[in-house]
C-alpha positions in Angstrom: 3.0 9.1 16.7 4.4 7.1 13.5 7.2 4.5 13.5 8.2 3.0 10.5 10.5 -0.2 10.8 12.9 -1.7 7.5 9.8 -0.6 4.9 10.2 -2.1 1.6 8.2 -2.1 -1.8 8.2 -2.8 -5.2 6.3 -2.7 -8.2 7.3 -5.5 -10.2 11.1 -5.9 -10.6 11.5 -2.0 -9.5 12.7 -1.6 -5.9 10.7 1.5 -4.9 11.5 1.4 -1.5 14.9 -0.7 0.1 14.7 -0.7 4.0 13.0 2.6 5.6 13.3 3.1 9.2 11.3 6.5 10.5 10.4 7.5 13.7 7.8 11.1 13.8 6.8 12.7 17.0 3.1 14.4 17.7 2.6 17.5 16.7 5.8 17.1 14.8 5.8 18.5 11.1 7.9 16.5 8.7 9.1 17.4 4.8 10.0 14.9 2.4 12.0 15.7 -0.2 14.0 14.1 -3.3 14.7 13.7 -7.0 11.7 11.9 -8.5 11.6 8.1 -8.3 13.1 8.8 -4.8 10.2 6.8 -3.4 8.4 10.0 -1.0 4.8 9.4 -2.5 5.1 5.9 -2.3 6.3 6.2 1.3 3.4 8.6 2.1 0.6 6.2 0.6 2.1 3.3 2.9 2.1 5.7 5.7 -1.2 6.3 4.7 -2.6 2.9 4.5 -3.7 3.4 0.3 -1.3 0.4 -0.1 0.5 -2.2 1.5 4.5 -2.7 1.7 6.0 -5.8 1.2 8.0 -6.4 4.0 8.3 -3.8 7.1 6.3 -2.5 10.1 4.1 1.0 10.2 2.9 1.9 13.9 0.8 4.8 13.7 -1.1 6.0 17.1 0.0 2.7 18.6 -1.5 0.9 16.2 0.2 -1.6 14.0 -1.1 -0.8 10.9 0.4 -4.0 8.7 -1.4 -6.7 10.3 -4.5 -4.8 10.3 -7.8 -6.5 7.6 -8.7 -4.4 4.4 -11.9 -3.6 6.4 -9.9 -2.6 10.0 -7.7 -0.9 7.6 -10.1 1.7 5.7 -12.2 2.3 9.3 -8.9 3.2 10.8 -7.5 5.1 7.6 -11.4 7.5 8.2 -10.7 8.1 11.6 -6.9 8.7 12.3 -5.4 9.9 9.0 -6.4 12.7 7.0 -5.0 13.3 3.2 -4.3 16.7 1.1 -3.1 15.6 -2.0 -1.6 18.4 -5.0 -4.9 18.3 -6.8 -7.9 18.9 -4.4 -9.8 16.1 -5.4 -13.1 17.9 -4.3 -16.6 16.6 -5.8 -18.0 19.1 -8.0 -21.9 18.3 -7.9 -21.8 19.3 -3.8 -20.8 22.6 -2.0 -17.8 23.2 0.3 -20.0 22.5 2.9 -21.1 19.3 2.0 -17.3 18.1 0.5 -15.7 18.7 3.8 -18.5 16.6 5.8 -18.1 13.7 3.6 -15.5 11.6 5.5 -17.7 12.4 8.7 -20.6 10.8 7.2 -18.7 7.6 6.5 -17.3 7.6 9.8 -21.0 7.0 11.0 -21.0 11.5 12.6 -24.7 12.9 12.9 -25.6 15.1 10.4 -25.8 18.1 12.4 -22.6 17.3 14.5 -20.6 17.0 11.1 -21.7 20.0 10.0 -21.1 22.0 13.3 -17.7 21.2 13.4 -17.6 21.3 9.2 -18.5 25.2 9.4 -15.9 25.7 12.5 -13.0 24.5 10.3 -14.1 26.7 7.1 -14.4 29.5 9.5 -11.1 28.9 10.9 -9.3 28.7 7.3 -11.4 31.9 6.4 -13.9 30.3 4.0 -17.5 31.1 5.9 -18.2 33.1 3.3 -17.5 30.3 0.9 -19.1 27.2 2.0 -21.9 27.2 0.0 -19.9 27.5 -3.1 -19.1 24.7 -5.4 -15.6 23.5 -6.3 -15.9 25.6 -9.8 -16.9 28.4 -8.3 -13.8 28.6 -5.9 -10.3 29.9 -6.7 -7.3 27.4 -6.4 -6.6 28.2 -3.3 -9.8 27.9 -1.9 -10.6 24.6 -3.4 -7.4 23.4 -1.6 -8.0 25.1 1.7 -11.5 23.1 1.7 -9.4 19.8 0.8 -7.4 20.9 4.3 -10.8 21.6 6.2 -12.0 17.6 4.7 -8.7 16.3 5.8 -8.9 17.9 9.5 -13.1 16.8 9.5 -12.3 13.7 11.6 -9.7 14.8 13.9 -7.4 12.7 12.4 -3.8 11.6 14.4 -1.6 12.8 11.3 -2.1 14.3 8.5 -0.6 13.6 5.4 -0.2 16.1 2.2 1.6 15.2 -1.1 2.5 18.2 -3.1 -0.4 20.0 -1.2 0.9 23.2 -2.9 2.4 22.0 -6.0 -0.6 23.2 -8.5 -1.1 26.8 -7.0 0.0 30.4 -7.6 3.1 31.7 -5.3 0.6 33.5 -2.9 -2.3 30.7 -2.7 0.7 28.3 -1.8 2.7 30.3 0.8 -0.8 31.0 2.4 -1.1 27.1 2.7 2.0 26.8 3.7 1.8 29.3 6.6 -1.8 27.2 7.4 -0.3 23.7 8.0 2.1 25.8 10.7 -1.1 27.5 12.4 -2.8 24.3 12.4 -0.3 22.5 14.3 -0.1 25.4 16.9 -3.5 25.5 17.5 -4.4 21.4 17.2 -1.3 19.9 18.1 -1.5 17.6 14.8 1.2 15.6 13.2 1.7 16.7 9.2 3.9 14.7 6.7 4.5 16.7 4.1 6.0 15.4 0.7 6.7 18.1 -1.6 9.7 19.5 -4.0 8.7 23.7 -2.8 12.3 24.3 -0.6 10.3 27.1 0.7 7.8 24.9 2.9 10.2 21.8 3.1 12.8 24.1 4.9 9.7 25.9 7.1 9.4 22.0 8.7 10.8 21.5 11.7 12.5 18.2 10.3 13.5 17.9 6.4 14.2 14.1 5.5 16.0 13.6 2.0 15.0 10.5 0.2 17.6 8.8 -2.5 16.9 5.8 -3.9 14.7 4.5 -1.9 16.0 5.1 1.5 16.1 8.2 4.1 19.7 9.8 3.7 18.8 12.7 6.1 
């Protein structure tokens, strides 16, 4: 699903990332972990085509991401990856409903079609009861399980999720956590997950340790 050949990036004179190689089955789900300034976000927004490395290769779904065009790069980033970052990033002027269609929309997905399949995945993470609700009207955990149901809208290849539980309570997050697991099992989808909560990165059935800019594990 995702190989990642002798990745390298940096930010001025700071080496962020020195020579990455990765290679992530479907259906797999990966944990990132490491100090901070290990590199794992910066390796999750390559992965996720929000920025470009400097030297290296990222194949995800076949596809070889680096050579890809801004504009073959954000079609392809709509349909194939979805993101759950630690804050939900939901818009607050529109509903659940209406939040979780939004990538749909810009990937061209009738109205009606987007919101079929919008109303299945709120069902599925328990949140039919919630879909008309706006972002200030839902707990924590909600607002992040409607960032999930956004993320999942396209049917993307892989999902990625940076801190996805890092700004909820104890029981909001270990219910997310259990959710990424049930997901898999019932969609077969591939989840990177970068996050410093030993409780999900050890729940994964692969936890990679990141030091100074490289994979040690």
């Amino acid at each position: 699903m995702i190989v990642i050949e002798n990745l390298h990036k940096s930010y001025g004179d700071l080496k962020v990332l020195k020579g990455v190689d990765l290679s992530i089955k479907k259906g797999e789900i990966v944990s990132i972990v490491g100090s901070s300034g290990a590199g794992k976000s910066t390796l999750l927004h390559l992965m996720g085509t929000l920025d470009r490395a400097d030297e290296g290769k990222i194949i995800i779904n076949s596809e070889n991401t680096s050579v890809l065009s801004d504009k073959k790069l954000s079609i392809f980033r709509n349909k194939h990856i979805g993101f759950v970052f630690q804050f939900h990033h939901l818009l607050p002027e529109f509903t659940a409903l209406e939040n979780v269609c939004i990538p749909a929309f810009i990937n061209h997905t009738p109205k009606a079609e987007a919101e079929k399949k919008a109303i299945e995945l709120l069902d599925l993470l328990g949140l039919t009861e919630r879909m008309h609700h706006k972002p200030s009207e839902l707990s924590g955990g909600e607002q992040q399980r409607v960032a999930v149901c956004r993320a999942l809208i396209n049917s993307p290849a892989v999902v990625l999720a940076d801190e996805p539980s890092g700004n909820l309570d104890s029981v909001a997050a270990k219910d997310l956590h259990q959710l990424f697991f049930d997901l898999r099992d019932k969609t077969n989808q591939t989840f990177v997950i970068v996050t410093h909560n030993d409780e999900l990165a050890n729940m994964a059935d692969r936890k990679l340790v990141m030091k100074d800019g490289k994979i040690s594990v």
